[in-house]
C-alpha positions as CSV (number, residue, x, y, z in Angstrom):
1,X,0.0,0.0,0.0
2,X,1.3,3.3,-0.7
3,X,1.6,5.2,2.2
4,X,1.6,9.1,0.5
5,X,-1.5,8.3,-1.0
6,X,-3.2,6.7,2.3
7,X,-2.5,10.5,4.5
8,X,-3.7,11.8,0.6
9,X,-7.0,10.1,1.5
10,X,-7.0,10.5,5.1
11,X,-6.1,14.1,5.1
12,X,-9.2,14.6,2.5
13,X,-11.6,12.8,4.9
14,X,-10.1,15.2,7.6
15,X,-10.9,18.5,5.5
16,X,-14.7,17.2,4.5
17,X,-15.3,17.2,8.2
18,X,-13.1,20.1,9.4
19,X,-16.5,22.1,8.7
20,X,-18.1,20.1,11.1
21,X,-18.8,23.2,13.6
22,X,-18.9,20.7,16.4
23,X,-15.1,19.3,16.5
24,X,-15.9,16.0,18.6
25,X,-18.5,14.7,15.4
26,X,-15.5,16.2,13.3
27,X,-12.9,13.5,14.9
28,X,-15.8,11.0,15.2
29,X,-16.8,11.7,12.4
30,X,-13.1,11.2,10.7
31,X,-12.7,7.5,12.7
32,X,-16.3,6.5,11.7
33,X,-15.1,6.8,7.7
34,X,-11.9,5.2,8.2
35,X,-13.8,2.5,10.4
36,X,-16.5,1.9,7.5
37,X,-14.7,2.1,4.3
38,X,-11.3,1.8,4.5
39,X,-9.5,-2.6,4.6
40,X,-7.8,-3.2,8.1
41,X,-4.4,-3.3,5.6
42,X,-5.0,0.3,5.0
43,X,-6.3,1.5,8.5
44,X,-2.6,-0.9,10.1
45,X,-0.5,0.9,6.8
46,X,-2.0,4.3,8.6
47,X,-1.0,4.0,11.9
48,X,2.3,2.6,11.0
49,X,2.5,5.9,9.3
50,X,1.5,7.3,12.7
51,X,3.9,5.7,14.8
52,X,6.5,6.0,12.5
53,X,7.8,9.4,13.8
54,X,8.9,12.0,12.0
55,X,7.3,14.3,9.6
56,X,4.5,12.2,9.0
57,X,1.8,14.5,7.2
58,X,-1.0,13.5,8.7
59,X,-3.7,16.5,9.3
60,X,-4.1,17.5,12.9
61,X,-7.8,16.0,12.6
62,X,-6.8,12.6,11.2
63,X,-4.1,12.1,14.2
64,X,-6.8,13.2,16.7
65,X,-9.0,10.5,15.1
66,X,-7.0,7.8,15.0
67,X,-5.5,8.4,18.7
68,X,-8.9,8.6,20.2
69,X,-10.7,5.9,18.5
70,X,-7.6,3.4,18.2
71,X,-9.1,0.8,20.1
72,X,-11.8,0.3,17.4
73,X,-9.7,1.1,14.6
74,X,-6.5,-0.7,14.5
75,X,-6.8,-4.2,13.3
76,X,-5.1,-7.2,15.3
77,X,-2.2,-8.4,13.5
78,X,-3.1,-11.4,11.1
């Protein structure tokens, strides 16, 4: 999986719901998506991207997302 174009997707999930007046349905909002539509090879690929350190490129809102709703969101290991 490519990883620039998984935070390309993400980071376009994060800005349709960055209008979301209400930031807690933003980040809900943001894991929900991710939860529905995206393969658990995608959603692990994203949080190694996370965890990777560095300059990462993640939006604020997709980080926020997938710190606070990791529990549902990461995959176990196959």
């Amino acid at each position: 999986m490519n990883r620039k174009k998984l935070v390309t997707m993400a980071n376009q999930i994060a800005a349709f719901f960055a209008a979301e007046p209400d930031h807690s349905v933003a980040v809900a909002g943001v894991a929900g998506h991710l939860q529905r539509y995206w393969e658990p090879r995608m959603r692990r690929e994203v949080y190694a991207v996370l965890d990777g350190g560095g300059e990462h490129g993640l939006s604020p809102l997709v980080v926020e997302a997938l710190v606070a709703h990791r529990a549902s969101l990461e995959p176990a290991r196959p």
